[in-house]
C-alpha positions as CSV (number, residue, x, y, z in Angstrom):
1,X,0.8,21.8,-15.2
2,X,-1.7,21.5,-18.2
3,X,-5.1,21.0,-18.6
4,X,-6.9,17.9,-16.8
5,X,-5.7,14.8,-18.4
6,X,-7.2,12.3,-15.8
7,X,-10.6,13.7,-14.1
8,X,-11.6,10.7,-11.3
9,X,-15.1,11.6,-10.1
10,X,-16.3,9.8,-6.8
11,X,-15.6,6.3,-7.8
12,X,-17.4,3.5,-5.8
13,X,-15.8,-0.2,-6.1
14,X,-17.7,-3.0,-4.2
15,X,-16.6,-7.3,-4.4
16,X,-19.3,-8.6,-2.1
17,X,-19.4,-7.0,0.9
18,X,-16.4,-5.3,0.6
19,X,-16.0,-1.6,-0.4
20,X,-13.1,-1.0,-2.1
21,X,-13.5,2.4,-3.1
22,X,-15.5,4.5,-1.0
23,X,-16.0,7.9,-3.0
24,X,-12.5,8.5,-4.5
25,X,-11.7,11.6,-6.2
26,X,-8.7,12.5,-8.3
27,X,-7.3,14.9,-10.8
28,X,-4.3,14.2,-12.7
29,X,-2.9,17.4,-15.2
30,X,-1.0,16.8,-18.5
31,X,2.7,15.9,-17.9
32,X,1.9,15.2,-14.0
33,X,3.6,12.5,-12.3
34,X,1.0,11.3,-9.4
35,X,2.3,8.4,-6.7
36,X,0.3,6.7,-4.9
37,X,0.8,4.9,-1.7
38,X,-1.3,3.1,0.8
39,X,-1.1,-0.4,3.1
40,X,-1.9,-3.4,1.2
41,X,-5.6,-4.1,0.6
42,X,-6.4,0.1,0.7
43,X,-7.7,0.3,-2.9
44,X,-5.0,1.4,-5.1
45,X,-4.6,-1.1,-7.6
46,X,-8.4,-1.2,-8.3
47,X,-8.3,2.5,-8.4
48,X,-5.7,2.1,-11.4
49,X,-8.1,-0.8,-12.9
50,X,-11.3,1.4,-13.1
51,X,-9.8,4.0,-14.7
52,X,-9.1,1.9,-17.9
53,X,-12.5,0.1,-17.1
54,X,-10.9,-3.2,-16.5
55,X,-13.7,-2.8,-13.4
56,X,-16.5,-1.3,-13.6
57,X,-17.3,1.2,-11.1
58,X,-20.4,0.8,-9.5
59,X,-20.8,4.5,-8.7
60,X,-18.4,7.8,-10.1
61,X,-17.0,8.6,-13.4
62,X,-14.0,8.1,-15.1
63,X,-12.8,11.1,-17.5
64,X,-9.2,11.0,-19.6
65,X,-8.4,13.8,-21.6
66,X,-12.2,14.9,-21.5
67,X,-13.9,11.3,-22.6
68,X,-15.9,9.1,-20.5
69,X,-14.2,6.2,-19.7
70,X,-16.3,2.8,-20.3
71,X,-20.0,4.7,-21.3
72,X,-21.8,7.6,-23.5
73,X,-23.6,10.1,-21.9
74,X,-27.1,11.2,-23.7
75,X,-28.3,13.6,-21.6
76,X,-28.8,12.8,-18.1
77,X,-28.2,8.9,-19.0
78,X,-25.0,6.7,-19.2
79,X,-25.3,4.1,-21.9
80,X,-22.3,1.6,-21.4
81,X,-20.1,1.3,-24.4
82,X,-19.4,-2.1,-26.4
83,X,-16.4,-4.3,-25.5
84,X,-14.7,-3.0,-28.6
85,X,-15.4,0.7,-28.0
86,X,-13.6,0.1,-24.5
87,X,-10.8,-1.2,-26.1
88,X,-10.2,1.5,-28.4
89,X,-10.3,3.7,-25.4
90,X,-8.2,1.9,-23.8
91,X,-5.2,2.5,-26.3
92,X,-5.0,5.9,-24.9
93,X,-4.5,4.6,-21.2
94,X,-1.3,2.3,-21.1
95,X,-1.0,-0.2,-18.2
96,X,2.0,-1.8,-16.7
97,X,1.3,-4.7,-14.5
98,X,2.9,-6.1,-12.2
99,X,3.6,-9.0,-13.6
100,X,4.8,-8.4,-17.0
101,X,1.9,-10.4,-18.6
102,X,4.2,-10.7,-21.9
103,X,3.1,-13.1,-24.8
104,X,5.2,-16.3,-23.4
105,X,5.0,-17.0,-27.5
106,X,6.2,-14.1,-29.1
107,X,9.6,-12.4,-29.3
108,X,10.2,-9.3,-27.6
109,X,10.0,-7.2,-30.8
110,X,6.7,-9.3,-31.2
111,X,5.4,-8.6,-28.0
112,X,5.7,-5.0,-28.5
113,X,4.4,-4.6,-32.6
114,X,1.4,-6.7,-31.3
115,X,-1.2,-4.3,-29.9
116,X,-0.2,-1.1,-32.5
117,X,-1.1,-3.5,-35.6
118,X,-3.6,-5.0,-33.9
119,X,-5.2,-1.7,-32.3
120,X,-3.9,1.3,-34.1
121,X,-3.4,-0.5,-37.8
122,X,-0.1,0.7,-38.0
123,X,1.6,-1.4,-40.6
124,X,4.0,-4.0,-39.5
125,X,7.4,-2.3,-40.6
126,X,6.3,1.2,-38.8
127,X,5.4,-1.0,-35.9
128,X,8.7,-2.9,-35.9
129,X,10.5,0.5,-36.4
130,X,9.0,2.0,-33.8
131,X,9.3,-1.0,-31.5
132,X,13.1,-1.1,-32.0
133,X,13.2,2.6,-31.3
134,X,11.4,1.9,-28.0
135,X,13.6,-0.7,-26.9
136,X,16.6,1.5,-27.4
137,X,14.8,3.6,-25.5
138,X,14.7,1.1,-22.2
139,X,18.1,-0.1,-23.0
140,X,16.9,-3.6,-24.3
141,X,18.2,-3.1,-28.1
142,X,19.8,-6.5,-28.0
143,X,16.9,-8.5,-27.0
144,X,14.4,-7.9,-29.6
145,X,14.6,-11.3,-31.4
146,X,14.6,-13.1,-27.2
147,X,11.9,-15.0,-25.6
148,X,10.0,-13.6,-22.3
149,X,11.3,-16.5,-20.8
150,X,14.8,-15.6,-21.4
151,X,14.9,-12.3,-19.9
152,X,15.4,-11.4,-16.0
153,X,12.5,-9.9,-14.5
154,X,13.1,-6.6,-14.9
155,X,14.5,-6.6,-18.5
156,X,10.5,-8.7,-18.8
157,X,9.1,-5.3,-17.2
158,X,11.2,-2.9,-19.2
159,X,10.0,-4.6,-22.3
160,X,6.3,-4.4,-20.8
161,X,6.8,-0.6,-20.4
162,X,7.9,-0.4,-23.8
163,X,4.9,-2.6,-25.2
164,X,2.7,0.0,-23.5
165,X,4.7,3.2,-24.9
166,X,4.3,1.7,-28.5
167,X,0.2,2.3,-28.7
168,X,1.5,6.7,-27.7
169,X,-1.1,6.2,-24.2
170,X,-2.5,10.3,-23.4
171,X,-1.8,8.4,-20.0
172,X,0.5,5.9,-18.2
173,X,-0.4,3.7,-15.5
174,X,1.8,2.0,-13.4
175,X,0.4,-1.1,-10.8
176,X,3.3,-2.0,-8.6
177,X,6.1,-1.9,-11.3
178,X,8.5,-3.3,-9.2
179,X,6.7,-5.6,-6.5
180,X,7.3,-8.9,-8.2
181,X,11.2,-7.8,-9.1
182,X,14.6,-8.8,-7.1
183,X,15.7,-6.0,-5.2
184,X,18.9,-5.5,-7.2
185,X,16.7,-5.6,-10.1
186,X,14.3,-2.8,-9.1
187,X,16.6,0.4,-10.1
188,X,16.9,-0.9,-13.4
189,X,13.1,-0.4,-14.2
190,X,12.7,2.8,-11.7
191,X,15.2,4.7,-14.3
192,X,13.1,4.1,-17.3
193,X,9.9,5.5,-15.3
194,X,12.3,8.7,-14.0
195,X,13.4,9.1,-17.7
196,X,9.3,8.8,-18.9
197,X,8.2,11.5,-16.5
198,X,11.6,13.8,-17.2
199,X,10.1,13.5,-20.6
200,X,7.0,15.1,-19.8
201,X,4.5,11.5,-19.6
202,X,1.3,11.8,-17.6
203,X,1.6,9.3,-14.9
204,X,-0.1,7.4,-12.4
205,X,2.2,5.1,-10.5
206,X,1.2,3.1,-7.4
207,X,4.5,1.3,-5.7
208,X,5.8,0.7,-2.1
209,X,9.0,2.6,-3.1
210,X,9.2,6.2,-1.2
211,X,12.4,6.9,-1.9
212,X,11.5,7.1,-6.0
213,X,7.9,9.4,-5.1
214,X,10.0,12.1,-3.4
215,X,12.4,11.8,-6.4
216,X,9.8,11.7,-9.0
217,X,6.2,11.8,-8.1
218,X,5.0,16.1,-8.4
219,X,2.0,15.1,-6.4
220,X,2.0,12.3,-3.7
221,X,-1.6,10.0,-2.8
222,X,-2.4,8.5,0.4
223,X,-4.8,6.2,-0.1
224,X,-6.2,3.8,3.4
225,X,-9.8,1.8,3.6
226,X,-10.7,2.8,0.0
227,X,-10.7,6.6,0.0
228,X,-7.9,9.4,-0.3
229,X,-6.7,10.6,3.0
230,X,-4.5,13.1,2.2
231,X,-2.3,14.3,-1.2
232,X,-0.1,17.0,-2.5
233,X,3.7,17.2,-2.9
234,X,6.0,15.0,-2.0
235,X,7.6,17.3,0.6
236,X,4.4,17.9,2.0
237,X,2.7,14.3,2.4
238,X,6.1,12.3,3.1
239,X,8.1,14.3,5.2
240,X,5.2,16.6,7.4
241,X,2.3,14.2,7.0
242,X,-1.4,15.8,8.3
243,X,-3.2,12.6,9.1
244,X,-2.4,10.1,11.9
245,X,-2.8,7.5,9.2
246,X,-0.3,8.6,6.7
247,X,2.0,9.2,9.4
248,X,1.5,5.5,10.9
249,X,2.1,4.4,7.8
250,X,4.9,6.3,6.8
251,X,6.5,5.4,10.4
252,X,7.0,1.7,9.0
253,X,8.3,1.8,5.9
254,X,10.7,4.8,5.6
């Protein structure tokens, strides 16, 4: 693997009186595929959401590709950044959700041109270029002049993935790409990811689905309660499991 791409630096998460995110560490190389797993409620999706500063951690430090995520650091102080300094951070961390969260209003070709004019100030016929190239890509090139609301789900989540390709992310994350999909339409959407990370795309993927981290994932997560109990590869954590809790957990859904 290459150099750090993803540096996650004892994040603390707290809503209320519950800790979401007691202390987590992470390191994530260039071109690394990381999957991470964990019951329901364990922390994983806010995990994803500080990393891009969609929360704020209230402790810990987000790094990707050697920049602080969300502040400035002037010696030993953290000054947080603007709104619009976030955001143009944020183009170099991409974010499928699982829920689409397409433009109801705009075409798929739309959808995707959208955030690199908007963002990046790539002119619109690059954009469009580029967008039709990426929906090629996901095997959508006949849907770029559709509506949202006329695609299945996961054609709606292939397009989403493509939306996030088109801003060229250092880093991918992926919150439960699948969760909110038919079952027979969940394959259709793990073969784009598999073709993303045979191309070498730093990823962070949390989902339910074990049998795509053994095929896929180079390092495998625990996470339960909001800390990491155990990680490393997929032969490793899913099929000789150290801690009692990964092993529970693994007991009920493999």
């Amino acid at each position: 693997m290459g150099e750090v791409m993803v540096d996650v630096l004892g994040v603390h998460k707290r809503f209320g009186d519950n800790e979401v995110l007691r202390g987590v560490d992470l390191q994530v190389s260039a071109g690394e595929v990381v999957v991470v797993l964990g019951p329901s409620g364990s922390g994983k999706s806010t995990l994803l959401r500080t990393i891009n500063h969609l929360e704020r951690a209230d402790r810990g430090l987000v790094r990707v590709d050697g920049d602080l995520i969300g502040y400035r650091q002037r010696g030993d102080k953290l000054y947080e950044l603007r709104e619009r300094e976030v955001l143009r951070q944020r183009t170099n961390i991409g974010f499928v959700f699982q829920n689409f969260n397409l433009f109801p209003h705009l075409t798929v070709v739309e959808n995707i041109v959208e955030a690199p004019v908007s963002a990046r100030r790539k002119p619109v016929a690059e954009a469009r270029a580029q967008a039709r190239r990426l929906l090629e890509r996901v095997g959508l090139s006949d849907k770029e002049s559709a509506y949202p609301r006329h695609l299945s789900g996961g054609q709606q989540q292939r397009v989403a993935i493509a939306r996030a390709l088109a801003l060229e992310p250092k880093v991918l994350l992926f919150d439960e790409p699948t969760s909110a999909l038919d079952p027979e339409l969940v394959g259709e959407v793990l073969d784009v990811i598999k073709d993303l990370a045979r191309g070498g795309t730093t990823m962070i993927v949390v989902t339910h689905e074990i049998g795509f981290a053994r095929e896929v994932a180079d390092t495998v997560v625990f996470m339960d309660d909001g800390v990491v109990v155990e990680q490393g590869p997929p032969s490793q954590v899913l099929d000789h499991p150290q801690h009692a809790r990964t092993r529970a957990f693994l007991s009920k859904v493999l």
